[in-house]
N, C-alpha and C positions, 0 to 999 in steps of 0.2 A: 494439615487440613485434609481432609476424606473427600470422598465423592461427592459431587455438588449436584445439583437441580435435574432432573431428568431430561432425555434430548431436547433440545427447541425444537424440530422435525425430522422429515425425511429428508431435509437436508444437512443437517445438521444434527452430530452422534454426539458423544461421552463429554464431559465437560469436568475437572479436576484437577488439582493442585498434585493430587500423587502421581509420581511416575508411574507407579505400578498397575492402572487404572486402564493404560495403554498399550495395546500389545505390540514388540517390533513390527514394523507395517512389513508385506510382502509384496508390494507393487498390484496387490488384486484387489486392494480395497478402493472404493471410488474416489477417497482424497488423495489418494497418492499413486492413481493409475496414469498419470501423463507422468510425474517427477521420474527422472535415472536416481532410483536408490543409491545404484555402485559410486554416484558423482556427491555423493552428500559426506563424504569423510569420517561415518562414522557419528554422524549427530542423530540419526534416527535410530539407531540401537546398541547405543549405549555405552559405545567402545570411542568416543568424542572427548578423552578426559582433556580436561585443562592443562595448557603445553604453549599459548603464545599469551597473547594481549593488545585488545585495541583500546587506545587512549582516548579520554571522553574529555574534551577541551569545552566551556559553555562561556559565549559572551551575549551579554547579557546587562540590558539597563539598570539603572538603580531601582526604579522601582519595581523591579520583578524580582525576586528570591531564587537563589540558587544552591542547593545543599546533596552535597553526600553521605548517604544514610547507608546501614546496613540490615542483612537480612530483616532485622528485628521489626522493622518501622512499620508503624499498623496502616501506615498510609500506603501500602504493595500491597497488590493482589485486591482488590477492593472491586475496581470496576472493571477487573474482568478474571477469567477461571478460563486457564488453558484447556483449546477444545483440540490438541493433537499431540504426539508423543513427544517431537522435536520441541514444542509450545513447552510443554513441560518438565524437557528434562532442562529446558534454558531456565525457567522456572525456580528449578531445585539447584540450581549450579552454580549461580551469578554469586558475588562476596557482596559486590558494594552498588546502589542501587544511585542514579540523579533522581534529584527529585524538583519539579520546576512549580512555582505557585504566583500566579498576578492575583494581587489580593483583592476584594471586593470593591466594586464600580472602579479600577484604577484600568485607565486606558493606557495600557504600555508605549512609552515614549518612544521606542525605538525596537525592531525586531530581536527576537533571540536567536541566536547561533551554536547549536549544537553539534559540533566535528565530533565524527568516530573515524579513529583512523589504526587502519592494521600497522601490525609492526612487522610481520610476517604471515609464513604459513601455520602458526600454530592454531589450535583451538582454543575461544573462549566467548564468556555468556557474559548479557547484559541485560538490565531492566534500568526504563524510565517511567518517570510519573511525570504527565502536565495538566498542571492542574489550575484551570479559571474560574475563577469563584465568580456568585453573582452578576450580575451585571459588568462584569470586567469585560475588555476585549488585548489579543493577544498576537502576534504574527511571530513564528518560530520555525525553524528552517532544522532539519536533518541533513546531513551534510557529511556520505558516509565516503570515506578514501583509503587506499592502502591495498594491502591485501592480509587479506584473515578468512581461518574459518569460523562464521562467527554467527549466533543463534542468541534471538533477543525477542521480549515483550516491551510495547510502549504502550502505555496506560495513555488515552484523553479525556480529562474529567471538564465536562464543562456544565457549569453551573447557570442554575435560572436568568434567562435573559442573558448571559455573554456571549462572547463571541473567541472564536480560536480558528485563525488560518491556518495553517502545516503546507509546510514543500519538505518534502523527502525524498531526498538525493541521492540518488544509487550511481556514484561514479567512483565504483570499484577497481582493482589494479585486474588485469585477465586471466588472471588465476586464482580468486577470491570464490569463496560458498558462502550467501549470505541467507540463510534462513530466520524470517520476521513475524511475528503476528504484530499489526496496528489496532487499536479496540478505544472507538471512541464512548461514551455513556454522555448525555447527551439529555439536560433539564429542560424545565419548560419554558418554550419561547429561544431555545438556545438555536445559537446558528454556527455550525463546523462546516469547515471549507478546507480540502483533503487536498492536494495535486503533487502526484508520484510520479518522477522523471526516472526510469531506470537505462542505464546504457551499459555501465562495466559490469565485470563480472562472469567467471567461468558458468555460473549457476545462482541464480536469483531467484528467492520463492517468498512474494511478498502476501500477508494473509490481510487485509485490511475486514474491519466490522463495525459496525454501527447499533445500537442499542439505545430506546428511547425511554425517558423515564418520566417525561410531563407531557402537555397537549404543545401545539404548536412549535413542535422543535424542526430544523431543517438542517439536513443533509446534502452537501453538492462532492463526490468524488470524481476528482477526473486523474487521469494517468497517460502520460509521454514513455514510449521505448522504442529502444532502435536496436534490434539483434543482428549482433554477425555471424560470421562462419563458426557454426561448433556452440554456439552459446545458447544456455537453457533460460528462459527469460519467464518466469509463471506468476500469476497474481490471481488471489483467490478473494473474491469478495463474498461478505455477508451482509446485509442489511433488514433488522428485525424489527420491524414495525409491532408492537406492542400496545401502544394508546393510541388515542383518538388524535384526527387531525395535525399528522405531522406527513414531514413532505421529505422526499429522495430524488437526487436526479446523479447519477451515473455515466459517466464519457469516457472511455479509456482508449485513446488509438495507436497502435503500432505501425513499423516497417521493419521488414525482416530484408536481407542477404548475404549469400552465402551458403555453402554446401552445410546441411544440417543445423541451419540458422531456424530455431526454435521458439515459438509463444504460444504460452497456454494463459489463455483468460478464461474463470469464472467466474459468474457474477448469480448468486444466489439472494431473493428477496422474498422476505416473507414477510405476510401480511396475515398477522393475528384475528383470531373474533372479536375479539374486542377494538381492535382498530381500525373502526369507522371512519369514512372523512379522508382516509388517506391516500395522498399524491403522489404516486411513485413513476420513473422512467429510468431503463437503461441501458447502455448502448457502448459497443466495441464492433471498429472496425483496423482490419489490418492491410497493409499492401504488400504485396509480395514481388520484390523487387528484383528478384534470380531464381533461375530453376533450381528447387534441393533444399528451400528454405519451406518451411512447414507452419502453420497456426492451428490450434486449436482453440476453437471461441464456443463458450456453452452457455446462454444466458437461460436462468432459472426462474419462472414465479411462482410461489407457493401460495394463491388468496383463499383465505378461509372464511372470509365474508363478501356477502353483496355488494354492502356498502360503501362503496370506495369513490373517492373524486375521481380518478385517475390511476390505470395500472399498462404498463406497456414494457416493452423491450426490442430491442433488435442486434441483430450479427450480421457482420458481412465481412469477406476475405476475397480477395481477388489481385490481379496487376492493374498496373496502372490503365485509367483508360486513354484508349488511343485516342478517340476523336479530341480529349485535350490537349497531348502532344501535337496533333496534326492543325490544332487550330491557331494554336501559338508557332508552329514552324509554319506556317501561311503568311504568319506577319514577319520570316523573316531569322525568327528565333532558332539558333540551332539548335538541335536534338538535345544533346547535353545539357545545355539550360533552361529547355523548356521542362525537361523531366526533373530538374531540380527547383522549378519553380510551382510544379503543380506540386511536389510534393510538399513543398515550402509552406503552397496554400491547406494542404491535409493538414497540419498542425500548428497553423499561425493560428487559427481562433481558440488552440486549448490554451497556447504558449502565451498568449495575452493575458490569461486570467493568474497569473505565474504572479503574486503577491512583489515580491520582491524584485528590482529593477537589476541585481547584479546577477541573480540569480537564472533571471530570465534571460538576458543577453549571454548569461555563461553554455543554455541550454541551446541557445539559439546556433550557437561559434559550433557547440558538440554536435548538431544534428549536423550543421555545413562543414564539420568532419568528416562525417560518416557517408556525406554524399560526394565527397570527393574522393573517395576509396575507389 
């Protein structure tokens, strides 16, 4: 496949199935001016050959379909066209693709379960397809472990009037590169529900996107991470309003510590001429829990019409505030516990909306890890 559709905007460059389409990035281009190139192993230019393997285990109810396909299957690459070089060369690289299908109006009886798990340090490429037809609805959990270097496409195809939850688990071993594009497409009346928990991981670059294809479709992405010392933790959002009357709403919050404890959010939204009607909001905040720990937060809006219900954003980085500490130590609360409780409260209202009950409490144990460090 050749070169595909001209840019969506100024936020958004080259779009393509060919590697060649991409040039090795040199850290000055504006997608890849937060990422350490030197920390990516080799997946951005080209020298990434295939040399380990993560295993893709899926459980998964009866009435959901589960198949490994290879390159051939006309159902890849469908609803969506790698918009970066890493995007593409995982693209051209992968052997054998999952491909998930809840078939029309069938409410899936019980959650899918997708493990990836490194076997090592070597490199290797993955693609998935999930796909809910009609009026179906779906909850499916990513659930990545081990350690790999490893660069992957996941397809979300959701169809008129269904519905598809996703939790995507990034609890990598700490010497893991996991570079990801997510890319939902998204019919009329459909409702996708995103929430990206990242914690392991030497270097984690997750690209989530959004794409609408009927009227009244909705989007809700939220995003959990918790960086330590030395760890590059980045998530690159797009969301392209395209028709009338569909809705986005955006939550991503971090905590960072540790010496060179690193997060880069962006969050890019645009909103078409043709997309009247439409409801958007988005929003990243981070806490910066040690001196030497660093955030980068850049929310985008690109509106090319008047007509909008609603367009907004916000960013905000800072430490914690004191007057909460000082209010909860008044009643008695030590230091220690009070900082572990406001932060508790920074991410009890995403951690709620966390679809799945083992999954939630799993994230819940990781964050009361990571504040006991």
């Amino acid at each position: 496949m050749g070169l595909d559709t001209k840019p969506l905007s100024a936020m958004h460059g080259t779009s393509s199935y060919s590697l060649d389409d991409f040039p090795v990035p040199s850290g000055r281009e504006e997608i890849w001016r937060f990422t350490p190139l030197s920390r990516l192993r080799g997946l951005h230019d080209g020298t990434a050959a295939v040399s380990g393997n993560v295993v893709v285990e899926v459980s998964a109810p009866p009435d959901v379909t589960v198949e490994t396909v290879g390159r051939d299957d006309p159902r890849l690459g469908r609803a969506y066209v790698p918009a970066d070089r890493v995007s593409a060369q995982a693209y051209s690289s992968f052997e054998k693709a999952t491909v998930i299908t809840v078939p029309q109006e069938v409410v899936a009886s019980a959650e899918t379960v997708i493990t990836l798990r490194g076997d090592g340090q070597g490199v290797s490429y993955g693609h998935i397809v999930i796909s809910v037809e009609p009026m179906a609805e779906a909850v499916v959990v990513l659930d990545h472990q081990g350690s790999a270097v490893y660069a992957d496409n996941v397809e979300f195809v959701v169809g008129d009037g269904a519905t598809l939850k996703i939790v995507s688990l990034q609890d990598w071993a700490d010497d893991a590169v996991h570079v990801s594009h997510h890319h939902a497409r998204l019919g009329k009346d459909a409702t996708f529900k995103s929430f990206v928990v990242t914690l392991g991981g030497d270097l984690v670059r997750l690209a989530p996107s959004v794409a609408y294809t009927g009227r009244g479709a909705d989007a809700d992405l939220s995003g959990l991470y918790f960086v330590d010392a030395g760890q590059h933790i980045e998530h690159r959002l797009l969301v392209d309003h395209s028709v009338p009357d569909c809705r986005s709403n955006v939550d991503y919050r971090g905590a960072l510590q540790g010496e060179e404890a690193h997060a880069v959010w962006i969050g890019d939204v645009v909103i078409r001429v043709e997309a009247t009607g439409t409801d958007t909001y988005e929003l990243n905040r981070n806490l910066l829990l040690t001196d030497g720990a660093r955030a980068d937060s850049v929310p985008n809006l690109e509106i090319l019409t008047g007509e909008v219900a609603g367009a907004g954003h916000a960013s905000a980085s800072g430490r914690l505030d004191d007057e909460h500490t000082f209010y909860l130590q008044a009643r008695g609360i030590p230091y220690d516990e009070a900082r572990r409780l406001v932060i508790r409260g920074f991410f009890a209202q995403l951690i709620q909306k966390i679809e799945v009950e083992e999954i939630r409490d799993r994230v819940l144990a990781a964050v009361e890890a990571e504040l006991a460090r």
